[in-house]
KENULO-133965 format. One record per residue (C-alpha): residue number from 1; x, y, z. Coordinates in nm, 4 decimals. Layout:
REM residues N
+-----+----------+----------+----------+
| num |       c1 |       c2 |       c3 |
+-----+----------+----------+----------+
| NUM |        X |        Y |        Z |
...
+-----+----------+----------+----------+
REM end
This chain:
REM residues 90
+-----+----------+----------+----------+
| num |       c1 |       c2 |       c3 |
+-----+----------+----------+----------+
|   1 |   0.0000 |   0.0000 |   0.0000 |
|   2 |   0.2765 |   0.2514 |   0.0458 |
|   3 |   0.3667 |   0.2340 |  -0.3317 |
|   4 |   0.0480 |   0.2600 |  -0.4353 |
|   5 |  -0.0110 |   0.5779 |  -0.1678 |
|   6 |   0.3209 |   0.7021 |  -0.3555 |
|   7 |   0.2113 |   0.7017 |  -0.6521 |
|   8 |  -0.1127 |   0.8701 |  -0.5804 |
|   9 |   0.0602 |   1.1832 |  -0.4141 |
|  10 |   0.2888 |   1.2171 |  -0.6607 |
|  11 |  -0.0290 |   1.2340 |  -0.9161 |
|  12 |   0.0803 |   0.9403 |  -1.1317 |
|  13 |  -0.2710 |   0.7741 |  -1.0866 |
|  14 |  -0.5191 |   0.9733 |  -1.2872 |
|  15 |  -0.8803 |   0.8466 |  -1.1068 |
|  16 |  -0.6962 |   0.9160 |  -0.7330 |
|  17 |  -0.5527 |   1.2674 |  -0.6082 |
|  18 |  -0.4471 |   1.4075 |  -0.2709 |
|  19 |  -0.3924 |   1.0860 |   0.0405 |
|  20 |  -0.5359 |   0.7207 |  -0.0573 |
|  21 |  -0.6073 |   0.6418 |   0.2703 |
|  22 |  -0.8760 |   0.9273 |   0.2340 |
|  23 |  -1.0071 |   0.6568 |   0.0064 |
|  24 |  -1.2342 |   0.3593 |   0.1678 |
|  25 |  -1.1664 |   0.0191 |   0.0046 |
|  26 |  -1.4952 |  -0.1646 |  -0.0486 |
|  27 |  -1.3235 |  -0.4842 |  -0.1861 |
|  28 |  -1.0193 |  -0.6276 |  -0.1857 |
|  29 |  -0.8524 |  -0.9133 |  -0.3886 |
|  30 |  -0.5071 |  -1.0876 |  -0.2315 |
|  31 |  -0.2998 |  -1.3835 |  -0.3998 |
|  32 |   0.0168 |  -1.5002 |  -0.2630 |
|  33 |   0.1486 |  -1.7446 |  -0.4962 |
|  34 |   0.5115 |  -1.7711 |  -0.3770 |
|  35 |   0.7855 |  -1.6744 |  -0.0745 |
|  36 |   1.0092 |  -1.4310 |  -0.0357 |
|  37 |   1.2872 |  -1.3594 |   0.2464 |
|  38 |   1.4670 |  -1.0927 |   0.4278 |
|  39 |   1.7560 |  -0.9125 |   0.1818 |
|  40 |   1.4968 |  -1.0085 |  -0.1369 |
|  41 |   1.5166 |  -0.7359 |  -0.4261 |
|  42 |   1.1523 |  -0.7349 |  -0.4526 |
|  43 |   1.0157 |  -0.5101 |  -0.8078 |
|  44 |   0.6462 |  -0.3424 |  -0.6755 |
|  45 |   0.4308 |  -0.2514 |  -0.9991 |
|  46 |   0.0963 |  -0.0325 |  -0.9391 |
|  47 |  -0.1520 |   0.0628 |  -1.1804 |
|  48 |  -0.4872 |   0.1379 |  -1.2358 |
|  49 |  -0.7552 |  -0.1010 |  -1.3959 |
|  50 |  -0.8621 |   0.0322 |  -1.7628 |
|  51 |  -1.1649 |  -0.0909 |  -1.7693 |
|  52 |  -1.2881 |  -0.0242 |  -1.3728 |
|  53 |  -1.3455 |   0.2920 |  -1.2230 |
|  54 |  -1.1437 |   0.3149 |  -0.8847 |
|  55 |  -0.9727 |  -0.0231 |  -0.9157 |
|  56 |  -0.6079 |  -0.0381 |  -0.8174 |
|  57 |  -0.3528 |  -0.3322 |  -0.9190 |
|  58 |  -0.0498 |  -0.4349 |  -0.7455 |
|  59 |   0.1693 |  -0.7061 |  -0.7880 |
|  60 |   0.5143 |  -0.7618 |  -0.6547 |
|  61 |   0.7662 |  -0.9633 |  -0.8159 |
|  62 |   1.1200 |  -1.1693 |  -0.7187 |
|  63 |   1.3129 |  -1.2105 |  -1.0103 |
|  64 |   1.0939 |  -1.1296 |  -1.2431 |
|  65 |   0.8269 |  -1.3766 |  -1.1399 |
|  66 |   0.4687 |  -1.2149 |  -0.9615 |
|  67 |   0.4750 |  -1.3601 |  -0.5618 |
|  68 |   0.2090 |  -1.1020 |  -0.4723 |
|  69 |  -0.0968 |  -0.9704 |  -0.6439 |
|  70 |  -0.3948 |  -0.7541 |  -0.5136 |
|  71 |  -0.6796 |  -0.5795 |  -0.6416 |
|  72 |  -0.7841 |  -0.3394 |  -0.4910 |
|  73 |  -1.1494 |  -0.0900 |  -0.5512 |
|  74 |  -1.2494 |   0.1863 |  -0.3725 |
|  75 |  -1.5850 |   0.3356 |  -0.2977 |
|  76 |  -1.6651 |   0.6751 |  -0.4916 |
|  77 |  -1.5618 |   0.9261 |  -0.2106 |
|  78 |  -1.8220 |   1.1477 |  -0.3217 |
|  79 |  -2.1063 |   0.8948 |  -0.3364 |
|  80 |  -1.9917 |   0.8151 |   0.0119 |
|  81 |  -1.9771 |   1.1939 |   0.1405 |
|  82 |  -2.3479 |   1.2243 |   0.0199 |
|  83 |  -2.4465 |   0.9387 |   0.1814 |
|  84 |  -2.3011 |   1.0241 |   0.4586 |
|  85 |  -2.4899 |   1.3751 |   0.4393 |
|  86 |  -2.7938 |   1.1939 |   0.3909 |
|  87 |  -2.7736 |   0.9903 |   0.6851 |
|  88 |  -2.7153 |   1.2626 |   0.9207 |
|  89 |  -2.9957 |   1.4511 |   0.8626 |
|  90 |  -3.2084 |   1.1029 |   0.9379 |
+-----+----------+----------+----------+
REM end
């Protein structure tokens, strides 16, 4: 998460701005498909999903081969600050 939070402050994600943890994750997708140990060069790629709005990727790889992969998708912060509205005035 800190590469992806990187990459959103530094603006290199176009569909997230400002602090991703201002962000609330409504589902989240985790795969560890092999091991890694301490002193590993580890590669960490993030990106966002082409075809789905507020959808993060990440994968991490050892040697060229993926030992981590997430997906990641957010709720619509401003759906969620109406809501929010809405529901305080109940």
């Amino acid at each position: 998460m800190d590469s992806a939070a990187e990459a959103c402050m530094s603006g290199a994600l176009k569909q997230f701005t400002g602090d991703l943890a201002h962000y609330k994750v409504s589902c989240m997708f985790m795969s560890f498909t092999a091991q890694t140990t301490p002193g590993d060069q580890l590669d960490i790629y993030v990106w966002e999903d082409k075809t789905a709005e507020r959808r993060l990727h990440c994968q991490i790889e050892l040697k060229d081969k993926a030992v981590y992969n997430t997906i990641i998708d957010f709720h619509d912060p401003v759906k969620l600050e109406k809501l929010a509205s809405e529901n305080s005035k109940l």
